[in-house]
Structures are given as structure tokens and as C-alpha cells.
C-alpha positions as CSV (number, residue, x, y, z in Angstrom):
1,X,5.6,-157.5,-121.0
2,X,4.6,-154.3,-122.5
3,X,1.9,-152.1,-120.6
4,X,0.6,-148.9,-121.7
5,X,0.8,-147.3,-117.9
6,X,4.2,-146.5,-116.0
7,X,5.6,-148.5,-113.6
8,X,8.5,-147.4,-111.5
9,X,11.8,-149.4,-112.6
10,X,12.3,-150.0,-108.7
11,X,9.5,-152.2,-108.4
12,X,10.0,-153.7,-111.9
13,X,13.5,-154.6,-112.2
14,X,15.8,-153.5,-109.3
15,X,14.2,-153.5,-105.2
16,X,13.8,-157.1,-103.9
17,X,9.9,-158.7,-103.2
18,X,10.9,-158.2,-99.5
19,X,11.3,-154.2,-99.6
20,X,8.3,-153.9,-101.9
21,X,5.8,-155.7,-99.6
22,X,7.0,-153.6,-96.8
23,X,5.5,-150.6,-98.5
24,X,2.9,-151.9,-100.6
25,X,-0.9,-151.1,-99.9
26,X,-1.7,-154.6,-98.3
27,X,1.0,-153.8,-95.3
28,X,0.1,-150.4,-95.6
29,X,-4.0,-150.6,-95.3
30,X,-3.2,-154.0,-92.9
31,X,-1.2,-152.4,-90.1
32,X,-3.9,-149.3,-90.1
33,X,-6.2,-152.4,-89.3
34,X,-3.5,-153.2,-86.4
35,X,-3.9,-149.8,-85.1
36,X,-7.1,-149.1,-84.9
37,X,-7.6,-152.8,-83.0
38,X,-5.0,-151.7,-80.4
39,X,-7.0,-148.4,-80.3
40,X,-9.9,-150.4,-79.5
41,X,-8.4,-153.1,-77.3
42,X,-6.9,-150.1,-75.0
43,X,-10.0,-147.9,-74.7
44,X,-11.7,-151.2,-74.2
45,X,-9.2,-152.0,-71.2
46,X,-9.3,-148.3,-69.9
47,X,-13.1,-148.3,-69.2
48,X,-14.4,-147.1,-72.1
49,X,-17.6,-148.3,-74.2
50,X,-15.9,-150.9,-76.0
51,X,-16.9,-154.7,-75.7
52,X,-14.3,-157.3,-76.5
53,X,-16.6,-158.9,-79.0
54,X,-15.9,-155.3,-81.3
55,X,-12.0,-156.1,-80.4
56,X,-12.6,-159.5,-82.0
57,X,-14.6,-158.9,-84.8
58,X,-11.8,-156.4,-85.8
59,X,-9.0,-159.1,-85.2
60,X,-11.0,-161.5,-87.8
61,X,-10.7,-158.7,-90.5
62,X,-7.2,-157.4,-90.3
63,X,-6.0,-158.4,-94.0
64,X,-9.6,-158.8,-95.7
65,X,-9.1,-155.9,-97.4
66,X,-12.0,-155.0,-99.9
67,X,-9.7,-152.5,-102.2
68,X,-12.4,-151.6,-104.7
69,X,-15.0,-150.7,-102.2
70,X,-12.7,-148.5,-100.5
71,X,-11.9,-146.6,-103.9
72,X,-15.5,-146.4,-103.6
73,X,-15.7,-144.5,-100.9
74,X,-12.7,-142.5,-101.1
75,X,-14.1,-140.9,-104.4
76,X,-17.4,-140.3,-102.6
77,X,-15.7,-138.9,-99.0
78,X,-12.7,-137.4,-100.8
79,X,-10.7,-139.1,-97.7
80,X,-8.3,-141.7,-97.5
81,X,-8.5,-142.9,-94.0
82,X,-12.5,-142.5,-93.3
83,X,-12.6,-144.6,-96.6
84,X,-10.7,-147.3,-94.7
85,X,-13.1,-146.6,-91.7
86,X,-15.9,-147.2,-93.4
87,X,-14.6,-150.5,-95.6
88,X,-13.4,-151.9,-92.3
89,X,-16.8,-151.2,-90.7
90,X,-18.8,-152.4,-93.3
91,X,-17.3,-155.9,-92.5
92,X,-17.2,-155.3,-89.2
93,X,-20.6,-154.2,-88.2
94,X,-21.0,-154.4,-84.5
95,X,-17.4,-152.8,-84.2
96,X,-18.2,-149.9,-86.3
97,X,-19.1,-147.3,-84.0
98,X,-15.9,-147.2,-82.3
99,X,-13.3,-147.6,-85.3
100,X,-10.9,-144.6,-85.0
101,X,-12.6,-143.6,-81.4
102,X,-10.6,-140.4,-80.9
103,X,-8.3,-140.4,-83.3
104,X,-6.9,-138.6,-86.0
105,X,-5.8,-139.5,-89.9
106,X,-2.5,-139.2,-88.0
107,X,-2.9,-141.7,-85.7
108,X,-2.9,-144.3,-88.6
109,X,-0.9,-142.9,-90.8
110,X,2.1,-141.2,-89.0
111,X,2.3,-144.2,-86.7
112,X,2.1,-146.8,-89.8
113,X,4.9,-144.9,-91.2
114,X,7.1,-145.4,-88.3
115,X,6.2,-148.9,-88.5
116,X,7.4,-149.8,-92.5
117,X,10.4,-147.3,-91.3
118,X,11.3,-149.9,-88.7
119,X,11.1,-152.7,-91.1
120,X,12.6,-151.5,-93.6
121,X,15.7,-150.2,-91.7
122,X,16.4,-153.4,-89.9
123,X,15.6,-155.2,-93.6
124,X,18.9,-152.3,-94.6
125,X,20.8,-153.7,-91.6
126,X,20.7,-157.2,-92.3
127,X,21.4,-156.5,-96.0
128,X,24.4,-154.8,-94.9
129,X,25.6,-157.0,-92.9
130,X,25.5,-159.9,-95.8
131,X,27.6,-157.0,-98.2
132,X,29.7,-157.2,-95.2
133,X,30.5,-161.1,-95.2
134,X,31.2,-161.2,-98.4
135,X,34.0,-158.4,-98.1
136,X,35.2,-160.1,-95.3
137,X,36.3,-163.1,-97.4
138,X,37.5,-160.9,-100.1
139,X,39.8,-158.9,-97.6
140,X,40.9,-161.9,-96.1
141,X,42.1,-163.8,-99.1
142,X,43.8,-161.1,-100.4
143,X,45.4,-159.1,-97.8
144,X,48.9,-159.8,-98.6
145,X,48.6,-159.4,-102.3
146,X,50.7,-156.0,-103.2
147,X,49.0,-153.3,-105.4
148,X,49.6,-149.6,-106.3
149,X,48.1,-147.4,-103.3
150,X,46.7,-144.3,-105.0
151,X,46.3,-140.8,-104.1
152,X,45.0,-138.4,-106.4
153,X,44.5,-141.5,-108.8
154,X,48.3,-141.6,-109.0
155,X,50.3,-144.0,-107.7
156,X,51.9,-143.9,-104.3
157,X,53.2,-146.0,-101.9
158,X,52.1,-150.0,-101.8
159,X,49.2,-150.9,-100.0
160,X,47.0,-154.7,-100.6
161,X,44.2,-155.5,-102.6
162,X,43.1,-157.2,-99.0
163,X,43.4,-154.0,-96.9
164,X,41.6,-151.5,-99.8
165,X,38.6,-153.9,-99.3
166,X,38.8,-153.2,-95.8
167,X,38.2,-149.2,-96.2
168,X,35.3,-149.8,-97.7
169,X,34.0,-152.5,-94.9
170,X,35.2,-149.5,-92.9
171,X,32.5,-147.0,-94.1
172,X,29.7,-150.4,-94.0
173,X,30.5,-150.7,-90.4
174,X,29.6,-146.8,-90.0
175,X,26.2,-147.0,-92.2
176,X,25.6,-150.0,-90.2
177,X,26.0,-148.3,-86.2
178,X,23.9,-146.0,-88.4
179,X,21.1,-147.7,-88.8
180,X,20.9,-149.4,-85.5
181,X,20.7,-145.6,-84.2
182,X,18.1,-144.6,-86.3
183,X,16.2,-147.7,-85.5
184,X,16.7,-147.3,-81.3
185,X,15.3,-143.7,-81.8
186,X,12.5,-144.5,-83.8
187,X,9.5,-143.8,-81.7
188,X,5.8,-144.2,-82.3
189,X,3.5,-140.6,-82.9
190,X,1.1,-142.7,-80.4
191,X,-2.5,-141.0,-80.0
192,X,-1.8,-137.0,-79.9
193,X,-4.9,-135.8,-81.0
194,X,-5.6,-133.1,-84.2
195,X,-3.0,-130.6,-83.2
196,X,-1.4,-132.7,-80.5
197,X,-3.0,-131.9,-77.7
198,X,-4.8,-135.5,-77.0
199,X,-8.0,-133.5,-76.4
200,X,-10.7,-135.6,-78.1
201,X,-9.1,-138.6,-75.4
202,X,-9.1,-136.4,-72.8
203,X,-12.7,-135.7,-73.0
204,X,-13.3,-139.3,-73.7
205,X,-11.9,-140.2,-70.1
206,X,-13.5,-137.2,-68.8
207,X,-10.4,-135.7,-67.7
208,X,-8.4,-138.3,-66.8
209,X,-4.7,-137.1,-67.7
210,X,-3.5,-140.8,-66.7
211,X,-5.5,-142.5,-68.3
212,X,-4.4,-140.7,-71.7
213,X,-1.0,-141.4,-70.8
214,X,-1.6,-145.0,-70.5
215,X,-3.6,-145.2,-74.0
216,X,-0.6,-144.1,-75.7
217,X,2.3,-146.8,-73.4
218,X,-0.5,-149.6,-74.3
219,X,-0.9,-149.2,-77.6
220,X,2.7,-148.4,-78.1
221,X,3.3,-151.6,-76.4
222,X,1.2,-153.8,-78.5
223,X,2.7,-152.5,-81.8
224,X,6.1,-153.2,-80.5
225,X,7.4,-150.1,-79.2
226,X,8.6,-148.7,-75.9
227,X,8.2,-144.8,-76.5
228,X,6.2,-142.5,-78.4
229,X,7.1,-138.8,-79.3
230,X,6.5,-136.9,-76.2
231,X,5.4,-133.9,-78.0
232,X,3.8,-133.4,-81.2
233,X,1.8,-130.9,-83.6
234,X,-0.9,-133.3,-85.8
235,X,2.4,-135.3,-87.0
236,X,5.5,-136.3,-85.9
237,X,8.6,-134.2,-86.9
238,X,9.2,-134.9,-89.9
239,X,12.7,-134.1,-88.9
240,X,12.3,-138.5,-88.8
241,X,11.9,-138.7,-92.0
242,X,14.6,-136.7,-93.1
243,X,17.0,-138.5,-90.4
244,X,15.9,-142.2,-91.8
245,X,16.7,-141.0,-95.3
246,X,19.9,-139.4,-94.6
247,X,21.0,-142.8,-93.0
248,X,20.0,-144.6,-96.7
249,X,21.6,-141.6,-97.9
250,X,24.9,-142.7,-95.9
251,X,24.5,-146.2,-97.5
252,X,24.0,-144.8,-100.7
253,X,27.5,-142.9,-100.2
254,X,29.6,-145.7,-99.0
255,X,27.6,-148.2,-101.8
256,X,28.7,-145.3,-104.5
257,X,32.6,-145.2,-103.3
258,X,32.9,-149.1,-103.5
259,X,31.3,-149.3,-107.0
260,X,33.3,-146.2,-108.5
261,X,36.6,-147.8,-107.4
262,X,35.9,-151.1,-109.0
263,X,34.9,-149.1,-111.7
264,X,39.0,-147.7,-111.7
265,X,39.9,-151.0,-111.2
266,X,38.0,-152.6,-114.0
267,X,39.3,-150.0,-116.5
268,X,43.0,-150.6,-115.1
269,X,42.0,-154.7,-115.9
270,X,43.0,-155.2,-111.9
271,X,39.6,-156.2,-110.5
272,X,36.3,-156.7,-112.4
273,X,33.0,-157.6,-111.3
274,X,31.4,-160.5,-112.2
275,X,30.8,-161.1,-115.7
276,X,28.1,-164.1,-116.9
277,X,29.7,-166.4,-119.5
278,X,26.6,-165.1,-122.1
279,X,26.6,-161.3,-121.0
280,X,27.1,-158.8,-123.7
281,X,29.3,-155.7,-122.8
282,X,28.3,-153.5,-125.8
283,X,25.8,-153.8,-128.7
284,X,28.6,-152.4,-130.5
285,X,31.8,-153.8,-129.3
286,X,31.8,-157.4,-128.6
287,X,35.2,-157.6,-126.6
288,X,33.5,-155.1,-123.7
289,X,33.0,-156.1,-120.2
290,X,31.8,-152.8,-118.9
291,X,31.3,-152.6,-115.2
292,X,27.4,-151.9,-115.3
293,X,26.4,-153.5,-112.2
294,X,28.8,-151.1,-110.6
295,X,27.6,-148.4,-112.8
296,X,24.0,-149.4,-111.3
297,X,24.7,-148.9,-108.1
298,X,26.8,-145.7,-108.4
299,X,23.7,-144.1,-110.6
300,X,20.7,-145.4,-107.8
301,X,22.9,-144.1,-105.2
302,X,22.9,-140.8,-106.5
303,X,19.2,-140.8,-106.8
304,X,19.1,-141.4,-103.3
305,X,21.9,-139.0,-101.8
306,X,20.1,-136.8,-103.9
307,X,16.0,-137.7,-102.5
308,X,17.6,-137.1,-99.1
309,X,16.5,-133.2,-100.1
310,X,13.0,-134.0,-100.2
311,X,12.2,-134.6,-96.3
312,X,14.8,-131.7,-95.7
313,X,12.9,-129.5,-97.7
314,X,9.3,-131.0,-96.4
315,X,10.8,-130.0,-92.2
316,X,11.7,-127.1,-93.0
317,X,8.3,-125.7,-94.4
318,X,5.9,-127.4,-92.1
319,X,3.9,-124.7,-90.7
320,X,2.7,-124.5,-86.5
321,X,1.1,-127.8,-86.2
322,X,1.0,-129.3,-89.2
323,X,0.5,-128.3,-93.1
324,X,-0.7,-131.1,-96.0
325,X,2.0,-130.5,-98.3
326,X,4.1,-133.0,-97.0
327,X,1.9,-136.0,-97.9
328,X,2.5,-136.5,-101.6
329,X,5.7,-135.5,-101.4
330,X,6.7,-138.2,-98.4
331,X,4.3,-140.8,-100.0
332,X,7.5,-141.1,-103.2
333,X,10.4,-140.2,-101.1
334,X,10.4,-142.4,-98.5
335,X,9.7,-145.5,-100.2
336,X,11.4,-144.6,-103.4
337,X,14.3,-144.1,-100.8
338,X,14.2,-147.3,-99.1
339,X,13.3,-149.3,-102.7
340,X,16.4,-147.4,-103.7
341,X,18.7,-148.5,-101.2
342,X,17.7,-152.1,-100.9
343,X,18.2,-152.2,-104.9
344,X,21.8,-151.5,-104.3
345,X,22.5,-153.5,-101.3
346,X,21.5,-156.1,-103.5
347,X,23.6,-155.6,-106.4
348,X,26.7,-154.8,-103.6
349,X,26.3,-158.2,-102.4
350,X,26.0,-160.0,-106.2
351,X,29.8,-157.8,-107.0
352,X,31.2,-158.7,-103.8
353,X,30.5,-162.2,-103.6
354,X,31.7,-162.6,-107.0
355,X,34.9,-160.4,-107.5
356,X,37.5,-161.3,-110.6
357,X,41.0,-160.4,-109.4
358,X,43.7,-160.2,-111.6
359,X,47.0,-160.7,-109.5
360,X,49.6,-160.6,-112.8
361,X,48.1,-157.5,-114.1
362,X,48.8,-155.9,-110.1
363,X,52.1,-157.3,-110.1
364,X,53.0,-155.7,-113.6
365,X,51.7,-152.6,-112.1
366,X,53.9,-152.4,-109.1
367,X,57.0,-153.1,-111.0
368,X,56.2,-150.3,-113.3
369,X,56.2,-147.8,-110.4
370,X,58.2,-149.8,-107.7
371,X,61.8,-148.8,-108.8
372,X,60.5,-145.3,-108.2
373,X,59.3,-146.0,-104.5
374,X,62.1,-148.2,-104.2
375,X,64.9,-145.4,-104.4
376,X,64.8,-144.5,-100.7
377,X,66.3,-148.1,-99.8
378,X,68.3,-147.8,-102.5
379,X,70.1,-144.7,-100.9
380,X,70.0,-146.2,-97.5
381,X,72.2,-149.2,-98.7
382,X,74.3,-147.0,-100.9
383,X,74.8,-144.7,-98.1
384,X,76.1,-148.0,-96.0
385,X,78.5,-148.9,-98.5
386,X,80.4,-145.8,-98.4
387,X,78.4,-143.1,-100.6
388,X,77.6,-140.0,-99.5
389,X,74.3,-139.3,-99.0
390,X,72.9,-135.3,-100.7
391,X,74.9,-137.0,-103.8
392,X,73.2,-139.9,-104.5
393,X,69.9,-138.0,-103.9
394,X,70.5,-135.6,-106.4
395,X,71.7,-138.7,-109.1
396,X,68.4,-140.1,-108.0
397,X,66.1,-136.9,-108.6
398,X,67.5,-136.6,-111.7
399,X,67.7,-140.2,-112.9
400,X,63.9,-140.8,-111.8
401,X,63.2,-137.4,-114.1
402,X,65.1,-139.3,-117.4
403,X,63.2,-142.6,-116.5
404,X,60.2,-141.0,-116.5
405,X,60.3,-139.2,-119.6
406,X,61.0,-142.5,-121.1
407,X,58.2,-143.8,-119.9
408,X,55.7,-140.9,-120.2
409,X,57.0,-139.2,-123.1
410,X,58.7,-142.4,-125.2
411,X,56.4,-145.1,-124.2
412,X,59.5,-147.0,-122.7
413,X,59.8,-149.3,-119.9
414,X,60.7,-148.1,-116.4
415,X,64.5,-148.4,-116.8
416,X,65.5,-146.1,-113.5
417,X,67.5,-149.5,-112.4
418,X,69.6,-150.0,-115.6
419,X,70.3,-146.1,-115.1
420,X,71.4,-146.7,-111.7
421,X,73.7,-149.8,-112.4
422,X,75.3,-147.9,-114.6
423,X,76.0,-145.0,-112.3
424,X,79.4,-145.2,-110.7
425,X,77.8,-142.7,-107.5
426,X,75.4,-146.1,-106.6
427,X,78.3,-148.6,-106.9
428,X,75.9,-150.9,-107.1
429,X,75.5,-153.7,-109.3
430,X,71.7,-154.3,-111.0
431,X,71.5,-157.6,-109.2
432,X,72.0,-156.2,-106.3
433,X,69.6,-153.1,-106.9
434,X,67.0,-155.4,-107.7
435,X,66.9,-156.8,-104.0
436,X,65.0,-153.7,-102.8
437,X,62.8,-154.9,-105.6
438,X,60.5,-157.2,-103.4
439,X,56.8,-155.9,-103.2
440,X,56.4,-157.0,-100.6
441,X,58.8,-155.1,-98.4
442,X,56.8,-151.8,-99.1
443,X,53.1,-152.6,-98.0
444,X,53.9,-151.9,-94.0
445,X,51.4,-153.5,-92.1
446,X,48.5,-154.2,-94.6
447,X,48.0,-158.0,-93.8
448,X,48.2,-157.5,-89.5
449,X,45.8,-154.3,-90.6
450,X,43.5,-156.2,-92.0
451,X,43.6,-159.5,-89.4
452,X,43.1,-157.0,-86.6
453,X,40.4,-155.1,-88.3
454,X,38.3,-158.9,-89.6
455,X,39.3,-160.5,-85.8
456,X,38.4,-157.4,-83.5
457,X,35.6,-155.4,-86.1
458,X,34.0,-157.3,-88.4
459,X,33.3,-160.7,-86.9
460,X,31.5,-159.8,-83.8
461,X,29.0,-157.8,-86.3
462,X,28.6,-160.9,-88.1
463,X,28.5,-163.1,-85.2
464,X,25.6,-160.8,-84.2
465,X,23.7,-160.7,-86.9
466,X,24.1,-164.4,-88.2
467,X,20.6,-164.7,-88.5
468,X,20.9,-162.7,-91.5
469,X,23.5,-164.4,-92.6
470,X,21.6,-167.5,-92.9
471,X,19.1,-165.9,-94.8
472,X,21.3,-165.3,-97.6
473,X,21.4,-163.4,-100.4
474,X,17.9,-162.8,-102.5
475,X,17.8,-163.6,-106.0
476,X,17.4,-161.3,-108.2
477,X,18.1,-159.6,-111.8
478,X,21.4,-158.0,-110.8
């Protein structure tokens, strides 16, 4: 439907219900609700003048947000979080004089940010994980079937569709230690006070340094944490925020180097994405099967390799203890970041669990380059039947030279056998060049490669995780 006001595409067509709720305004303006109650519930516990009837009455109001009223009084206050103080309070009558008791904007908002962080990384990590089990069966179905290796997107020695998939898997596996890093150093900003001195709660517990220490371990404690920051100006570094995006960044990366080699693949009609029996290609050209989910990915990724600047640019400028010019800034790049990422983890899994291979197309491929890679053996077994070696590898330098022109320059087949059959040097008949021939005699260890890597790499992640495995994939327009 057509609106006359903009709506980012991420939340329209692309990032999953699951991403968006994470950082929408009732999770937001809820777990600010969640902090202030374990604000409460510890200064109650620590002595101070709060009853555990205020604690309750909070409790009851947690998601009974009033979102009008509190555009209310953010126009009159010109302030976000005393807006949300005084909406809360207003249901919350008896409560209202100790709401925010100490605290800073901070308090709610750096620690609420380190909260949707959290989610949203381990909702990453399980998506990850499912791009990851779908590979798995790809690589494993496929890990003995020869095709051209490339370097410098020409062809070189035999590798298998099987083990390519597995260099990708390769880079998931790194995103994904990653992410579990990120997420075991992601610490709460606890209650630090306006420039991070905790001295409003000092004074409130009339000097009592241990009692200041415990407000922060309890309330850390009830929002699922085991540390906070140790020290801090009025926010946490936001050094954080630039290391969570880098990690979607490293996603991003990896997502990007998938999609841009199916994109090769598809134009060389090896491997293709799925393609719905009613799609259209082109509005022009009817025949087209473009490669647009993998041109989806590779175009959010850059958006988010790209956003990784925005935090780096935001730590670097923050002056002594804290300066306001990160807020609108981080308010779009974080989210956008994470709604980003998630988009493409969601297309990743809809290509990979749907991938079209083309095996005759690979194996006319090979034999178009294999007599050239072949021509080593060749020697070897010519060598054994009597030839002398520097010889036949100057016939073969300048054999391979004529068969490539042919081929380059005439349009010809690869005819550096016939050429060799017929020269007396090889003494070789072209049955008996054509042995060395076999495919599968030049891929090394691809197929043990890739068994080792699923067996010893890849399944114990997904044993791990299986959870999220269970969960499956989410629907979406991909």
C-alpha cells in the first residue's frame, strides 16, 4: 500500500518480525520499565526509602505503555527519558517519587542498548548457524563432484563443488566464534552516575562505597548479566558499538563473498540460486534468470561493511566524559546494522537451502581445460615409456600454445590431445592419452577435505546450537 511518509525498506520488505521487535519502541520503552524496577527493587533491598508495594506497582505496568501521553510530555519537557518518567509515574502513583532514584538518562539508555545488542547478536548467531546447516548438506552431497578451481577467475587446477562450499562455511564458522565473543564481552554500563562517578548513589547511601558496588552486581544480576563496565564517563565506550557492528560487518563480508561467487557461477550456468516457477528475470528479456537474491545480499552487505564507519567515527570524537552527538547518529546505525544483517542471513539461508547445480555444464567445463592440466601426467607416462623428458616438455609448451589459439582465437575445441597423438615425441596413442583424462584423478583430497572439515567442524556447532535448528528458517519475501 501506498503511504505518503517513508518507511525504511528494512522494515518493509527485507529484516524478519523477530529483528524488528528487538528494536522497536515497545522493547525499547519496555526494558527502560525493566530497569528502573531493578533500580528500585535494589535500592529497596539496600536500605533505602523504597517500599515493595512501589516495586510492585511498577512490575504491573511494565508494557502499558501510554505512547501519546509520553509524546505529550516529551514536547513539553524537551526530554526523552523524563517523558517516560513521568508516563510511567502517572500510572504508577505511589511509585513515582523514586522512578530513576539516582540515575542518569544513561542508566536507561546505555544499559537498554546493551540489552537489544545482546539479543540481537545471539538472534545473528542462531541465524548463522541455520545458513550453516544448509551448507553443510550442500558440501556434503557434492564433495566429489569435479569443477574448475579458479584463481584470478581463471582456471586452475580441479577442486569440488563440495569443498568450494566448504570455504565459505569456513569464513561462517569465523563470523560465528565472532559473535559468541562479542556477546561474552558485552557488559552492562550498570549505575555510573552523570559523568561516571556514581556520586548521586554515593550520597544516597551516605557514603557507603559497598553498598554502590552492590547496586550495580544486583541490578546487573536481575537483567541477566554478570559484569558491568568497570569504568565509565556518562556512557559506555562507544568503542561497543563500533566492535558489535564490525562483527555484522564480518557477516556482511563473508555473506557478500558467497553471494558474488554464485553470482560467477550463475553467469557460467554452473550453479544458480533458486528460481520460482513464475519469477520473471527481466521486464525486458523473458529467458533471464538473474541472480537477484544474490545480488540482494551482496548490495545490503555493502551497506553494512560500509555503516561499520558510523560508530568508528562516533569513538573517535567523543569528548572527556561524554558529548550528545552520538545519539542520532547511533539511534540509525545500530539498528539499521543489525536489520541489515538479519535481512541477509535470511536470504543466505533461502539460496542455500535451495541451490540449482548443474553437473553436465561442470563436466563440459573441466574437459575444456583438463587436457591442459592433464599434460604433466602425460609427460610422466611418456617419460616411462622411453622419452626423454626437456623434449617432450618443450612439444608440450608449444602444442598447449597452438591449442589455445584454437580455442581463444578460432573458437575451436580444445584439441591439445589430437595434437599429441599425432606427435611421434609422445608415442602415444589418443586412447591411451585420454586415460589421464579422468576428473577425478586431479581434485587431491577434496572429498576427505570436506568429511574432515563437516565430521570434526561443522557438526559439533550444529549439535550446539540445535535449538536453532529446530526453529527453522523464517518466512519471508526473499
Amino acid at each position: 500500500m501506498l503511504t505518503n511518509r517513508y518507511e525504511s525498506p528494512l522494515s518493509s520488505r527485507y529484516a524478519s518480525d523477530e529483528m524488528q521487535y528487538i528494536f522497536s519502541p515497545d522493547k525499547k520503552f519496555s526494558t527502560w520499565r525493566r530497569l528502573w524496577v531493578a533500580l528500585a527493587r535494589a535500592e529497596m533491598e539496600l536500605g533505602l526509602p523504597v517500599t515493595q508495594e512501589q516495586v510492585d506497582e511498577l512490575e504491573a505496568h511494565i508494557t502499558d505503555i501510554d505512547y501519546d501521553k509520553a509524546a505529550q510530555w516529551e514536547k513539553k519537557l524537551r526530554h526523552d527519558v523524563m517523558a517516560h518518567v513521568h508516563t510511567y509515574g502517572e500510572l504508577c502513583p505511589k511509585a513515582m517519587p523514586i522512578i530513576h532514584l539516582g540515575a542518569t538518562s544513561c542508566y536507561v539508555g546505555d544499559n537498554t542498548d546493551v540489552i537489544l545488542m545482546r539479543e540481537g547478536l545471539e538472534l545473528v548467531r542462531d541465524k548463522l548457524v541455520r545458513v550453516l546447516a544448509h551448507l553443510r548438506g550442500f558440501a556434503d552431497k557434492y564433495k566429489a563432484l569435479p569443477t574448475l578451481g579458479f584463481t584470478h577467475f581463471q582456471a586452475a587446477q580441479l577442486v569440488t563443488v563440495g569443498k568450494r562450499a566448504t570455504l565459505w562455511m569456513n569464513e561462517l564458522l569465523m563470523d560465528l566464534e565472532e559473535v559468541n565473543h562479542r556477546i561474552s564481552m558485552l557488559a552492562l554500563l550498570g549505575s555510573k552516575g552523570t559523568t561516571g562517578t556514581q556520586a548521586s548513589f554515593l550520597e544516597l547511601f551516605e557514603g557507603d562505597h559497598e553498598k554502590v558496588k552492590c547496586l550495580e552486581e544486583k541490578i546487573a544480576k536481575e537483567m541477566g548479566f554478570t559484569a558491568v563496565v568497570p569504568v565509565s564517563g556518562q556512557t559506555y565506550s562507544r568503542k561497543l558499538d563500533y566492535n558489535v557492528v564490525s562483527t555484522l560487518a564480518g557477516v556482511a563480508q563473508s555473506a557478500s563473498k558467497f553471494a558474488t561467487d554464485l553470482r560467477l557461477l550463475c553467469h557460467l550456468k554452473e550453479v544458480e540460486e533458486p528460481f520460482e516457477k513464475n519469477q520473471i528475470g527481466s521486464s525486458a528479456m523473458p529467458y533471464k534468470r538473474n541472480p537477484m537474491r544474490c545480488e540482494r545480499i551482496c548490495s545490503l552487505a555493502r551497506y553494512v561493511i560500509v555503516d561499520a564507519g558510523n560508530p568508528a567515527v562516533t569513538t573517535a570524537t567523543q569528548w572527556f566524559e561524554r558529548t550528545l552527538d552520538d545519539s542520532a547518529n547511533k539511534r540509525l546505525s545500530v539498528p539499521e546494522a543489525f536489520l541489515a544483517t538479519d535481512a541477509i542471513l535470511n536470504i543466505w539461508a533461502n539460496v542455500a537451502s535451495g541451490l540449482v547445480v548443474h553437473p553436465k555444464v561442470i563436466e563440459k567445463h573441466v574437459l575444456e581445460e583438463l587436457p591442459f592440466m592433464a599434460s604433466e601426467n602425460i609427460m610422466m607416462d611418456a617419460v616411462k615409456r622411453g622419452g626423454d623428458r626437456q623434449a617432450l616438455h618443450e612439444r608440450i609448451r608449444v602444442l598447449s600454445q597452438e591449442a589455445g589459439c584454437n580455442v581463444k582465437e578460432l573458437g575451436l575445441p580444445n584439441n591439445l590431445i589430437d595434437l599429441m597423438a599425432a606427435d611421434p615425441v609422445f608415442g602415444m596413442t589418443k586412447e591411451e592419452l585420454c586415460v589421464h583424462l579422468d576428473p577425478s584423478a586431479y581434485i587431491g583430497r577434496c572429498p576427505e577435505q570436506v568429511d574432515e572439515f563437516l565430521r570434526d567442524w561443522v557438526d559439533p556447532v550444529l549439535q550446539k546450537y540445535a535449538e536453532a535448528l529446530d526453529r527453522g528458517d523464517t518466512e519471508l519475501n526473499v
